[in-house]
C-alpha positions in Angstrom: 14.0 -29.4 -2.7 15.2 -26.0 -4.4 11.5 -24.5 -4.0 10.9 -25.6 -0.4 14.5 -23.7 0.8 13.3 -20.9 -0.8 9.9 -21.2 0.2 11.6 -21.4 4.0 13.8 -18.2 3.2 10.9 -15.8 2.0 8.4 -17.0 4.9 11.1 -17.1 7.9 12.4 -13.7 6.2 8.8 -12.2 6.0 8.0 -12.8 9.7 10.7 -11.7 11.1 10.6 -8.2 9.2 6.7 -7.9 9.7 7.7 -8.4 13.7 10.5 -5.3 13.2 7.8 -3.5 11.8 5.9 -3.9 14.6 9.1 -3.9 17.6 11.0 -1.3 15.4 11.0 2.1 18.0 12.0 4.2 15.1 9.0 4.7 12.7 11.2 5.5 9.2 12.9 2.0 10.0 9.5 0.2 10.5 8.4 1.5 7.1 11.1 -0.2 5.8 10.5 -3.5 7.0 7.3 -2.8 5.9 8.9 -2.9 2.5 11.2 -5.7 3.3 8.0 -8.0 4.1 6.3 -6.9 1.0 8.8 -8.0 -0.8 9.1 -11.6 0.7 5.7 -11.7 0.0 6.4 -11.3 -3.5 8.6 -14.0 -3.9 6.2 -16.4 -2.1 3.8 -15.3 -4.8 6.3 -16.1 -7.3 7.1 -19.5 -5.8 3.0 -20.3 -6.3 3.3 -19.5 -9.5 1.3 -16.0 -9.5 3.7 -13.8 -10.9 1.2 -11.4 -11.8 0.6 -11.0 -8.2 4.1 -10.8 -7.3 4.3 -8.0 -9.5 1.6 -6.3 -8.3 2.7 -6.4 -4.9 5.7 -4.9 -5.5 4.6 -1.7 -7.7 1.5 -0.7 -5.8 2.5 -1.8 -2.3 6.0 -1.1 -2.6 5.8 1.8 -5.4 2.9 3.6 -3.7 1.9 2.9 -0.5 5.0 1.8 1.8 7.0 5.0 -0.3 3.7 7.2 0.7 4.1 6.0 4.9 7.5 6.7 4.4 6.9 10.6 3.1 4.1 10.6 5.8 6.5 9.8 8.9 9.1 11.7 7.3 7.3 14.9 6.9 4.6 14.4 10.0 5.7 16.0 13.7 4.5 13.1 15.3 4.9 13.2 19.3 6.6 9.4 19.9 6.3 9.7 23.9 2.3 10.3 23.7 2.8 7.2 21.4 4.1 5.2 23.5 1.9 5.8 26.2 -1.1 4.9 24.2 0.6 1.7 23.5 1.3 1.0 27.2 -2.6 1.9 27.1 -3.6 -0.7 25.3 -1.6 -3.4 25.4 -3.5 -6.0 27.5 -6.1 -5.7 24.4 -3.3 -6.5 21.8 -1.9 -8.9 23.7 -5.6 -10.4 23.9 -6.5 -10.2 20.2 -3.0 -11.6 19.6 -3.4 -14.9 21.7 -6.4 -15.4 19.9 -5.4 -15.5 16.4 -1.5 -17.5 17.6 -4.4 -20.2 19.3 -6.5 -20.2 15.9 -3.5 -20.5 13.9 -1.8 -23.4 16.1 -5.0 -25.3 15.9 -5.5 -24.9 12.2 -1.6 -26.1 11.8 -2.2 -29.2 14.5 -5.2 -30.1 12.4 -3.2 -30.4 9.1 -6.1 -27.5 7.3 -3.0 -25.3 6.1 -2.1 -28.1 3.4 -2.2 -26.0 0.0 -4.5 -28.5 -2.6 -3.0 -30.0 -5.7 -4.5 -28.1 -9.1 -6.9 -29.3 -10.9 -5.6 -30.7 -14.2 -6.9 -28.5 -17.2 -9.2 -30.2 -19.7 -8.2 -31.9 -22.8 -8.1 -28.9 -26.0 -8.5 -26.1 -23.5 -5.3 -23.9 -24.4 -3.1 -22.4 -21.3 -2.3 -19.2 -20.6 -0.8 -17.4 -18.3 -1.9 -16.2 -15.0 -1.7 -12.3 -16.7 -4.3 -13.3 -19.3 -6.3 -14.9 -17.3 -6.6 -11.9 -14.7 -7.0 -9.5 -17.7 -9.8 -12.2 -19.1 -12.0 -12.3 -16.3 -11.4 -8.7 -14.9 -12.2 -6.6 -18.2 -15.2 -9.3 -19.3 -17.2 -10.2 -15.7 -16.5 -7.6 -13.8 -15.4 -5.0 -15.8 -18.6 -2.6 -14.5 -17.0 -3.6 -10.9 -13.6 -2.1 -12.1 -15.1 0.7 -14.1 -16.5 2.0 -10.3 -13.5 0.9 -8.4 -11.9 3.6 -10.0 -14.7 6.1 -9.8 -14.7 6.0 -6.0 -11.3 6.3 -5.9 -11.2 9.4 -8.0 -14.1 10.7 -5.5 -12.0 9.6 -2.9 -8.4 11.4 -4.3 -10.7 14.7 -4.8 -12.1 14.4 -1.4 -8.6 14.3 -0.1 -7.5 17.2 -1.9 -10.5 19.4 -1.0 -10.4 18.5 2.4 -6.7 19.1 3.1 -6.5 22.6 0.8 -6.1 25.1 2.8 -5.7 28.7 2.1 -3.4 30.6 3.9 -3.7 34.3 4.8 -0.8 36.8 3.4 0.4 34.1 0.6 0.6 35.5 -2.7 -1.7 33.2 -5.8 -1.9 33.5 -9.0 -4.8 34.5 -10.7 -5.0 33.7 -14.1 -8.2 35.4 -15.0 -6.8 39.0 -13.6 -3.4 38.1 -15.8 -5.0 37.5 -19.0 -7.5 40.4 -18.7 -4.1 42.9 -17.8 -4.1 45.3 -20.6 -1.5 48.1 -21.3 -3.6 50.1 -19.5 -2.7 48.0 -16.3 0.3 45.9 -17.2 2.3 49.4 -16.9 3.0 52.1 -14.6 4.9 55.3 -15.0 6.6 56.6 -11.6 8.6 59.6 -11.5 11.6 59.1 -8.9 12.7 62.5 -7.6 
């Protein structure tokens, strides 16, 4: 009884912020209710048992990404009347796409398909553990070449980033290490006679 309350809470909470995010006029406030959702997502995770996920969730999606949006809007000059337009724009093809997917999930909810399936019961002798282990099991054994590239393209990517946004600007002063450690006395001092 406990578990469905809360199950209630999390899911009525994490639809209504995910709507704010999208009705929320003020973009700093729609990141967090960005956060707000994440969050109730997390504790339906946590409710299913997948605390692993849960925590997950909550340091990369929260930690990173809705805290990177945040410093993005923040520090961005974004013109909010040419975005409004554009949403005026294109509204009868949101409100299409939208009708679509409320129709699909109505008629997945009529038809009784959202019902989660009961576990299967672990075999006799075969030890639990916990969802952790078993995430660390299967990722660093199977699919460990799969992770081990994962985070090569995203090292090309975070380079590509950085070398695509450096810019060097005309008139700013840089160091040059190579010119400071080659200064000898020769040119690390200058004698000027002041009248």
């Amino acid at each position: 009884m406990l578990t469905a309350v809360f199950f209630y809470l999390f899911a009525t909470l994490a639809i209504v912020s995910a709507a704010m995010v999208i009705i929320a006029k003020n973009p700093v406030h729609a990141v967090l209710f960005l956060i707000l959702t994440f969050f109730n997502a997390a504790g339906l995770f946590i409710l299913l048992g997948a605390e692993f996920l849960a925590m997950l969730l909550v340091i990369v999606y929260v930690g990173a990404v809705a805290v990177l949006f945040l410093f993005v809007v923040m520090m961005l000059d974004v013109d909010f009347a040419e975005l409004k337009a554009g949403f005026i724009n294109n509204a009868p093809v949101g409100m299409l796409v939208g009708g679509v997917i409320l129709v699909q999930l109505v008629s997945l909810f009529l038809a009784g398909n959202l019902a989660v399936p009961a576990a299967a019961p672990a075999a006799a002798g075969v030890p639990e553990v916990s969802n952790t282990l078993a995430i660390g099991r299967v990722l660093y054994t199977k699919y460990v070449y799969f992770f081990q590239a994962s985070g090569l393209i995203l090292l090309v990517a975070m380079i590509g980033a950085i070398v695509l946004t450096l810019r060097h600007k005309a008139g700013v002063k840089r160091q040059s290490i190579s010119a400071q450690v080659a200064r000898g006395p020769a040119t690390g001092l200058a004698i000027v006679k002041v009248q």
